[in-house]
C-alpha positions in Angstrom: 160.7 292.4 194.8 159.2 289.3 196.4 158.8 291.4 199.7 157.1 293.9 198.2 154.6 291.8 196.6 153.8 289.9 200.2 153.5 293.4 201.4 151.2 294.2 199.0 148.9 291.1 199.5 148.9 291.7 203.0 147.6 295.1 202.7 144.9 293.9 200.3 144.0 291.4 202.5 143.8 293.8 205.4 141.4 296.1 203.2 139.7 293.1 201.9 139.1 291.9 205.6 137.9 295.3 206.9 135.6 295.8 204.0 133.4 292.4 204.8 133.4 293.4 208.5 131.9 296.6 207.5 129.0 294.5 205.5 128.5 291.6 206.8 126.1 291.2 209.6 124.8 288.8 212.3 121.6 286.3 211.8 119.0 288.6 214.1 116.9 285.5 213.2 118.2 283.2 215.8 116.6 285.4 218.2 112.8 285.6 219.4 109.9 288.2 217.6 107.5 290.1 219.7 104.2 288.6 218.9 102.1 291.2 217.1 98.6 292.2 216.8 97.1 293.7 213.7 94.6 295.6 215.3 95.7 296.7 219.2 92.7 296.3 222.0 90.6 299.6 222.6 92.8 301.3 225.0 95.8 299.5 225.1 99.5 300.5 224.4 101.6 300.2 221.8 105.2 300.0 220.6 106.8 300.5 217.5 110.6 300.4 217.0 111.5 302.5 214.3 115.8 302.1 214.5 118.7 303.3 216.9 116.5 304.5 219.6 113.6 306.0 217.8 110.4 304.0 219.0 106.9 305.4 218.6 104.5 304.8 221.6 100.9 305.2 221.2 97.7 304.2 223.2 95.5 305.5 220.4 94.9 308.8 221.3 98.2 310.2 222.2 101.2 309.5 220.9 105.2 309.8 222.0 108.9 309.5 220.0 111.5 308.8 221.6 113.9 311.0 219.5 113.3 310.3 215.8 116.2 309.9 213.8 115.3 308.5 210.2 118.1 310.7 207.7 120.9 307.3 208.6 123.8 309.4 206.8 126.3 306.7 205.7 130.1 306.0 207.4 131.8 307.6 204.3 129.2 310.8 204.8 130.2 311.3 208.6 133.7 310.8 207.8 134.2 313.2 205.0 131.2 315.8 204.6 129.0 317.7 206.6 125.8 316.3 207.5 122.0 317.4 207.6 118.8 316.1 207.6 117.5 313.8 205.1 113.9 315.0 203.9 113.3 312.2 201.3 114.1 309.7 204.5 112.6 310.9 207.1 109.0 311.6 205.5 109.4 308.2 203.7 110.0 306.9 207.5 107.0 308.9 209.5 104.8 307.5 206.6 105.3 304.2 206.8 104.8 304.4 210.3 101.8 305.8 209.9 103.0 309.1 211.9 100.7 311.9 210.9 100.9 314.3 214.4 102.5 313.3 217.5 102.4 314.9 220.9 105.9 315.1 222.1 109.4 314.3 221.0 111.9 312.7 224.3 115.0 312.9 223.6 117.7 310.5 225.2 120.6 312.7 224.5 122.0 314.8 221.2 124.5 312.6 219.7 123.8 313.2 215.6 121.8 309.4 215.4 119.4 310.5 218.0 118.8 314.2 218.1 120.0 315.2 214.0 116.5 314.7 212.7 114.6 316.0 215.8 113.5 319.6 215.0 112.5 318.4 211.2 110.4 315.3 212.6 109.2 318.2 215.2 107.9 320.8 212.3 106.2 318.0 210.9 104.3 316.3 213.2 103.6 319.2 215.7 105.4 317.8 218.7 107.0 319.6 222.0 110.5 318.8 221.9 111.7 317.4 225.3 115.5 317.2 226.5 118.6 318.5 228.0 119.6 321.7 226.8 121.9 320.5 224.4 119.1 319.2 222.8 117.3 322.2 222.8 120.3 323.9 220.8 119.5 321.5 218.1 115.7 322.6 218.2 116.7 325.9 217.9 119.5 325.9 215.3 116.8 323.6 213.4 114.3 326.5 212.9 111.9 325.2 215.9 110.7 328.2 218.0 111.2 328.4 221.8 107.6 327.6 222.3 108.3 324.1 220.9 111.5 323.3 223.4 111.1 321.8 226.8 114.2 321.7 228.4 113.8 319.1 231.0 114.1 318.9 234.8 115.3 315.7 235.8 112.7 313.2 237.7 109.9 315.8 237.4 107.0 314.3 235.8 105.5 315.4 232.4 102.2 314.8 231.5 100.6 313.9 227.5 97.3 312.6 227.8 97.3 309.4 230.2 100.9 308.9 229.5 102.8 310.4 232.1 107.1 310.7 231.2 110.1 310.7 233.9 113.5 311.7 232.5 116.2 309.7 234.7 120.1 310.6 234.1 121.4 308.0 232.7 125.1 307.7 230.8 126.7 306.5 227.6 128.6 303.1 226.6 132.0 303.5 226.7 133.3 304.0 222.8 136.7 303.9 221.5 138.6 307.0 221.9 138.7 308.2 218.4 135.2 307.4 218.1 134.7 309.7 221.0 136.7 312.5 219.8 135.0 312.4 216.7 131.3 312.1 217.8 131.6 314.7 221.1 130.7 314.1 224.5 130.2 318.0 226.1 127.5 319.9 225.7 126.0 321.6 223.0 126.7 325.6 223.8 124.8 327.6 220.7 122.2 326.5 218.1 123.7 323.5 215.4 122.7 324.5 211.9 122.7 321.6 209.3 124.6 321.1 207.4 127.4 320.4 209.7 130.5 318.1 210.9 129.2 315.1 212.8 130.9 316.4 216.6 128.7 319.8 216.5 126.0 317.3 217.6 127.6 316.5 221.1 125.8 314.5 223.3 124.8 316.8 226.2 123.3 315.0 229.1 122.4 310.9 228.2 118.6 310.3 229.8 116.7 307.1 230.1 112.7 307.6 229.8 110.2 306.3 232.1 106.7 306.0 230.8 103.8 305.2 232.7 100.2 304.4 231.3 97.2 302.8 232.6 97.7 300.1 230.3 101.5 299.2 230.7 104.9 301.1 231.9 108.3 301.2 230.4 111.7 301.8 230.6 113.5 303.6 227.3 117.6 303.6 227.8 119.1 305.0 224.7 122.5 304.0 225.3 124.4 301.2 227.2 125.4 303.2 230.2 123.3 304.0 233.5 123.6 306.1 236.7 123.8 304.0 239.9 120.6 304.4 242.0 119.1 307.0 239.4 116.2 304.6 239.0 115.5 303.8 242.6 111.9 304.0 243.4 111.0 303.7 239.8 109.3 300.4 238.2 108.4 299.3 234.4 106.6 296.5 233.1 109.4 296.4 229.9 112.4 297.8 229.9 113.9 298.8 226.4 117.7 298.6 226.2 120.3 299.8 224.0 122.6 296.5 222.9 125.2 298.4 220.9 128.7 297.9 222.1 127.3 296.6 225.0 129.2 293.3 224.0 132.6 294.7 224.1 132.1 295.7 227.7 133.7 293.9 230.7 131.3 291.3 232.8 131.3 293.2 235.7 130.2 296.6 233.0 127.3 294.4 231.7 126.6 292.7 235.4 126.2 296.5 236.5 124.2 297.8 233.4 121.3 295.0 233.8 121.1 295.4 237.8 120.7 299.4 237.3 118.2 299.2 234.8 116.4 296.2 233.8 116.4 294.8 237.7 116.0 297.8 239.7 112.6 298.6 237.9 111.0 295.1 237.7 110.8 294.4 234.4 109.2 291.5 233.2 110.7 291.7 229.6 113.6 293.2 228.0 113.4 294.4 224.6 116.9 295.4 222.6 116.9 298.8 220.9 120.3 300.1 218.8 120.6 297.4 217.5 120.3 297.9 213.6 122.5 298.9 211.4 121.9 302.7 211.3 124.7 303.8 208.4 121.5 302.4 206.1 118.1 303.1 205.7 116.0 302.2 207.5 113.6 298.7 206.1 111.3 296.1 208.0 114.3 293.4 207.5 117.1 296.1 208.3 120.3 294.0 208.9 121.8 294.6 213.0 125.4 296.6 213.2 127.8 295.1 211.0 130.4 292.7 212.5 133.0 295.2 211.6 131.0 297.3 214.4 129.4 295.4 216.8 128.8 291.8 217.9 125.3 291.7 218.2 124.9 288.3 219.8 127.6 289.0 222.7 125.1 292.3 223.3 122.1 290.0 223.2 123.3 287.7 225.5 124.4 290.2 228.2 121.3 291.3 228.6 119.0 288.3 227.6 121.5 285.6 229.8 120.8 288.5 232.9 117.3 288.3 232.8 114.5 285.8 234.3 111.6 287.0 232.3 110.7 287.7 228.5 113.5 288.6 225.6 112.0 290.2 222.5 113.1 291.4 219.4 110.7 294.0 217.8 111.3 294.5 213.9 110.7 297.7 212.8 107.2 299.2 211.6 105.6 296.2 213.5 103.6 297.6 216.3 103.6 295.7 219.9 100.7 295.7 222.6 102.3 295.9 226.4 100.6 293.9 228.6 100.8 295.3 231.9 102.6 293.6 234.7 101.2 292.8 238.1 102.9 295.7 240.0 101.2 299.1 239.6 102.7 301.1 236.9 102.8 304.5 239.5 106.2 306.1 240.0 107.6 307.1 243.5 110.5 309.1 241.7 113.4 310.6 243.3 
């Protein structure tokens, strides 16, 4: 009898444990803001994070998304129901960003927290959707027409106003197997109708963005994982780098990761992106990834500790003016 009740402890102990792993979060502020400006310079550049990997840039005039995913289903929803897009969310989320049209959609690759929300974001903004052909099954099982869907060519340059957008293969952070399984990492073969189970949004081909302007250039990697020598010839003023898991990688893994990205384009400051807690919505003092999840100052520190120039960390809804670097922002490409 006395067994069984240490048993039982124990096992409410375990559940009691996992629970406050799974709501507890890191201090984000022992890290450094992004100064902001309240009203950005005639002709400059903005940057506005907006969660995961969903940041809105703008000069103005013309203005980019990289993917756009604002629905945030919980842990409990992916693990038990099927998912679809959250309409409440995601208009609540374009209008506090003060989206109202945008002129294309870049998507990194179609895992369901960067490429779920896509085609709804995409009816209501106007944008052409941009991506791998995965991505372009979600478009179309979303109701977009083929007139909306780019599917991209890799290093060929796409032009929106002065902004002009290179899609570099690029690859995902290792995850744990089950997670894996559970999330999909082929591609996407027919159209994905909401609502559906979390793996019918496979990931497809990962790509990082680069983004060049008059007034600044950037790098936009949506996941912790790059392709050696896929940047070569590139160069960004920022580079923007996905921090989850990142962490939980080996040394050598994060070594790798900084010198493919970050250091083969230049950049003078890195700026952390998936880093929030996306199983909530999303908030201006969103909380990072959950210990249970992630260890968001181990991911911090293998890319800030890595780097000689600026580390930011841009809240979300709080725009950003780039300040271009001393290199040219032109792109030699592949």
């Amino acid at each position: 009898m006395k067994i069984a009740r240490w048993l039982l402890a124990a096992f409410l102990l375990v559940i009691l444990s996992g629970s406050l792993l799974l709501t507890l979060s890191p201090d984000l502020t022992r890290w450094p803001v992004a100064p902001t400006q309240s009203v950005p310079e005639k002709g400059s550049v903005t940057l506005t994070y907006l969660g995961t990997s969903t940041i809105l840039i703008s000069d103005g005039h013309t203005h980019l998304l990289t993917d756009g995913y604002f629905s945030r289903v919980s842990i409990p929803q992916l693990l038990f129901t099927r998912i679809a897009p959250n309409s409440q969310r995601i208009e609540h989320a374009l209008a506090q960003a003060g989206i109202t049209s945008l002129d294309a959609q870049l998507v990194l690759h179609s895992h369901f927290d960067h490429a779920m929300d896509v085609a709804e974001v995409a009816k209501r903004t106007g944008a052409q959707l941009l991506g791998s052909s995965s991505t372009a099954m979600v478009g179309k099982g979303g109701g977009l027409p083929d007139s909306r869907i780019t599917t991209i060519v890799p290093h060929q340059p796409y032009s929106f106003g002065q902004f002009t957008v290179h899609f570099v293969p690029a690859s995902h952070v290792p995850l744990p197997a089950p997670v894996e399984a559970m999330t999909g990492k082929g591609d996407i073969a027919k159209p994905v109708t909401p609502p559906a189970r979390v793996g019918a949004w496979e990931e497809g081909q990962s790509y990082a963005v680069v983004i060049t302007h008059p007034a600044g250039s950037l790098l936009i990697q949506g996941s912790s994982g790059a392709v050696p020598g896929a940047l070569t010839g590139y160069q960004a003023d920022y580079a923007l780098l996905a921090s989850a898991s990142l962490g939980k990688q080996s040394d050598r893994y994060q070594q790798t990761f900084m010198e493919e990205t970050a250091i083969a384009v230049g950049a003078h400051t890195v700026i952390p992106v998936h880093w929030d807690d996306f199983f909530s919505e999303l908030t201006p003092d969103v909380k990072p990834l959950p210990w249970g999840l992630d260890n968001m100052h181990n991911s911090f520190h293998a890319l800030a500790d890595r780097h000689d120039g600026d580390f930011w960390v841009l809240p979300p809804f709080q725009p950003f003016t780039l300040t271009p670097g001393a290199q040219s922002p032109s792109v030699s490409g592949q």
